[in-house]
C-alpha positions in Angstrom: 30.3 -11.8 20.2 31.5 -9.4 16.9 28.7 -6.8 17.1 27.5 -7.2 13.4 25.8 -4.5 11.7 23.4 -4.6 8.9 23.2 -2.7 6.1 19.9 -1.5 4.2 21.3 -1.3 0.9 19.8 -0.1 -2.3 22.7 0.5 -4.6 21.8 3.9 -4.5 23.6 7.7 -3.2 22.4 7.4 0.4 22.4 3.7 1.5 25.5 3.7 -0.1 26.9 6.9 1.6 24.8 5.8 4.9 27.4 2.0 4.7 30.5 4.1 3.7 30.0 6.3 7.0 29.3 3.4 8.8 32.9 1.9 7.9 34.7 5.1 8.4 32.9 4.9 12.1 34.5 1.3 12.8 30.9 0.0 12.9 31.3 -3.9 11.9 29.0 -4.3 8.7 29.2 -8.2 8.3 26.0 -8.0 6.1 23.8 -5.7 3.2 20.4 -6.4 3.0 18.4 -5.4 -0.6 14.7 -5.3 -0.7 13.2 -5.8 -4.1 10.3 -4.2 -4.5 9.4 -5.2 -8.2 10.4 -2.9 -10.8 7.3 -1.6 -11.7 5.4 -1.9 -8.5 6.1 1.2 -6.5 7.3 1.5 -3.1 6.5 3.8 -0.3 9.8 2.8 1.7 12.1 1.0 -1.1 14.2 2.5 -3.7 13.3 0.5 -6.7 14.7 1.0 -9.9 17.7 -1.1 -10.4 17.9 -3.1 -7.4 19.2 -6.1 -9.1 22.0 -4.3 -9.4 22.7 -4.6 -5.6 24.9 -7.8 -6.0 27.2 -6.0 -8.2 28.0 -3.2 -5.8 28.2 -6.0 -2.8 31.1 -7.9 -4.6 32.8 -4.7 -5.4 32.3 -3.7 -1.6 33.4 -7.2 -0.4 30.3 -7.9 2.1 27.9 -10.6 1.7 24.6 -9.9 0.6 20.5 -10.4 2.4 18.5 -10.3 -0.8 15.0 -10.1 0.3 12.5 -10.7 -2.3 8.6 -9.7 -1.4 7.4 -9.7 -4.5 4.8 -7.0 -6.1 3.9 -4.0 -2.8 0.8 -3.1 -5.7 1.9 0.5 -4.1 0.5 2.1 -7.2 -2.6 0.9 -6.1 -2.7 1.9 -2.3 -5.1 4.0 -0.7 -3.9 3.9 2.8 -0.5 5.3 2.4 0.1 4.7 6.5 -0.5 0.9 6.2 1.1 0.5 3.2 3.8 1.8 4.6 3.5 -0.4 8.0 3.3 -3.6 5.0 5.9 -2.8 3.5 8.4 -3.0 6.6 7.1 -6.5 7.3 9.5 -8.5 5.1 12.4 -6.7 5.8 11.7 -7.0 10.0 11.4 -10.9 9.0 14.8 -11.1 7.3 16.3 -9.6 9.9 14.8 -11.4 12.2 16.4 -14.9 10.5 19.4 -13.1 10.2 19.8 -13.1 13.9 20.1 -16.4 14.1 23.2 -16.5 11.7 25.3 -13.3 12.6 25.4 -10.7 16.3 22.9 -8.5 15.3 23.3 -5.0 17.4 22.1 -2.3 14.8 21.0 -1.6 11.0 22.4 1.6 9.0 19.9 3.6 6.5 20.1 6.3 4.5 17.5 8.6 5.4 17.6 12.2 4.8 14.3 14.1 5.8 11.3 11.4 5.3 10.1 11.1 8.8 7.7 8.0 7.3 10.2 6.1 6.1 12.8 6.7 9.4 10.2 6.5 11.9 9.2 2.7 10.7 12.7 1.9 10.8 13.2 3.2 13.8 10.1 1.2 15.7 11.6 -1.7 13.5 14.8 -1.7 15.5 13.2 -0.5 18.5 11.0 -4.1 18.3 13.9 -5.7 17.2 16.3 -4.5 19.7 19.2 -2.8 18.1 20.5 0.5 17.4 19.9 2.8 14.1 22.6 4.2 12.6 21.5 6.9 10.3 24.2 9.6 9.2 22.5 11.4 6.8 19.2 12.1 9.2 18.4 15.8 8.8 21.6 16.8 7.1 21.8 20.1 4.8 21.3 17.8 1.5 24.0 20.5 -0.1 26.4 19.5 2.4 25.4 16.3 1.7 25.9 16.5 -1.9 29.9 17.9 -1.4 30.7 14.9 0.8 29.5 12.5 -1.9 31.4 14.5 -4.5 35.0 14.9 -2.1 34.6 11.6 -1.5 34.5 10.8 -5.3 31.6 8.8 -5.3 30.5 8.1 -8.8 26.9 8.6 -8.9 24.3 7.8 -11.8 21.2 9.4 -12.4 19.0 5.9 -13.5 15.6 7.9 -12.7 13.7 11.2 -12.9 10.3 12.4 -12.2 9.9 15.8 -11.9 9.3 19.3 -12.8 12.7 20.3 -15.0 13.9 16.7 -15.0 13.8 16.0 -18.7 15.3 12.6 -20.5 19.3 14.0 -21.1 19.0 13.5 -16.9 18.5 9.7 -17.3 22.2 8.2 -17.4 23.9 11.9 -16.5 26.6 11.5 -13.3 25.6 13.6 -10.5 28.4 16.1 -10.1 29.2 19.1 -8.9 27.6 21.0 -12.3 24.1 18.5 -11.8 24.0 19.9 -8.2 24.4 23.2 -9.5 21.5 23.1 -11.4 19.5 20.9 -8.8 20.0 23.5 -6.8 18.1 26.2 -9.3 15.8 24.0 -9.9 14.9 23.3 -6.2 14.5 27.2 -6.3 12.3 27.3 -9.0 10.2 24.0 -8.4 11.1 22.8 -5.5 13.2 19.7 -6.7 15.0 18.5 -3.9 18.6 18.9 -4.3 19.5 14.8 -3.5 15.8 13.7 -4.8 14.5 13.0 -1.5 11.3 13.3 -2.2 11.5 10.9 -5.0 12.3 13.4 -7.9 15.2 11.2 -8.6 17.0 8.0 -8.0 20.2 7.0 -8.4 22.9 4.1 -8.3 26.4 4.6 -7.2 29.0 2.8 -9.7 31.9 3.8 -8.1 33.9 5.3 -4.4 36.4 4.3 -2.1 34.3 1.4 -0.4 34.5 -0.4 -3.9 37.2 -2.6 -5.0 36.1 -1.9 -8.7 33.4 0.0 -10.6 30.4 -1.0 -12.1 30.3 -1.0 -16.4 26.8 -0.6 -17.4 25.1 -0.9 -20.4 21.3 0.6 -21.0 18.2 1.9 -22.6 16.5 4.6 -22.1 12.5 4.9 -21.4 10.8 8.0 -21.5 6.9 8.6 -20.8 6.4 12.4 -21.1 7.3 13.9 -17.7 9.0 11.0 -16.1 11.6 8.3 -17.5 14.1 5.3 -15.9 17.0 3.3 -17.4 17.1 0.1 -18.6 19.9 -2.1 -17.7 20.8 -4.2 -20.9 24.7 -5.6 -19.0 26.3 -4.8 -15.9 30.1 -6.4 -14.6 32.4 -5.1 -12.9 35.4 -3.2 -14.6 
């Protein structure tokens, strides 16, 4: 028996922080698991811009990779936001369930901060499932937060914005210590949440000491009045 862990992985700050804490803890990740939600379906429990991406970060990180592919959530669309969220879980509980029959499954790791929707469906996930949930960043001061990241010199990109005083020169910009800066006025001024927790921002993490070497992007930039995303033209690692 090797107690394997499983990763819900996104590419982005907090699944990948979430993983990184998880190997500092001696937890045995043997797998990452990426839903893809469809770029331009929403998502009520996914990250979704740039998942594709995922494979990149898992060859740099040197773990194998669950891609799990549900096609389109039509979350734009919903009008129960409970059950949405309840359908959305359902391909992920059914990939790990397959994955039990290849690898010791005893817990997944995720990288919730404060959205008690999203944790508490992952939570009855594992509870059903019966394995632990590792979640290091649960209820965390996101400042705090935001230092580790920095001092641990992750390399964090901006690749969406929708907020208040998110304008276009944020898509593309690293998220370092003068970004948090300025999060933090602006989570003083509109509320902006200073790691984008509640969707104000998403991000991908190119680079930190989990990775053997760092992703080289190429992109576009889209911009529809008050929210924008980049678009990935290449990616390989450097």
């Amino acid at each position: 028996m090797t107690d394997d862990w499983v990763s819900l992985f996104s590419g982005g700050k907090d699944s990948s922080w979430a993983l990184y804490r998880a190997l500092e803890a001696g937890l045995n990740v043997t797998r990452l698991l990426t839903v893809h939600p469809g770029e331009d379906s929403g998502s009520y429990m996914y990250h979704v811009p740039e998942t594709k991406l995922a494979s990149l970060a898992a060859e740099s990180i040197g773990i194998d990779l669950v891609e799990v592919d549900p096609g389109n959530f039509e979350a734009t669309d919903a009008t129960d936001s409970a059950a949405q969220g309840d359908r959305e879980v359902e391909p992920l509980e059914t990939a790990l369930r397959e994955l039990r029959e290849e690898v010791d499954l005893v817990g997944v790791t995720a990288g919730a901060i404060e959205s008690e929707f999203q944790t508490s469906r992952i939570r009855a996930m594992c509870d059903r499932l019966g394995v632990d949930l590792f979640a290091p960043l649960w209820q965390r001061d996101p400042e705090e937060l935001a230092q580790e990241m920095l001092d641990a010199r992750f390399e964090i990109l901006i690749v969406q914005v929708a907020a208040h005083g998110l304008d276009e020169s944020w898509l593309g910009r690293t998220l370092d210590a003068e970004a948090v800066d300025e999060l933090r006025a602006l989570n003083e001024e509109y509320g902006v949440h200073v790691l984008g927790e509640g969707g104000e921002f998403e991000t991908l993490v190119t680079d930190g000491p989990h990775m053997s070497r760092p992703i080289e992007l190429t992109y576009e930039t889209e911009w529809s009045g008050t929210r924008g995303r980049i678009r990935v033209t290449d990616a390989h690692l450097g």
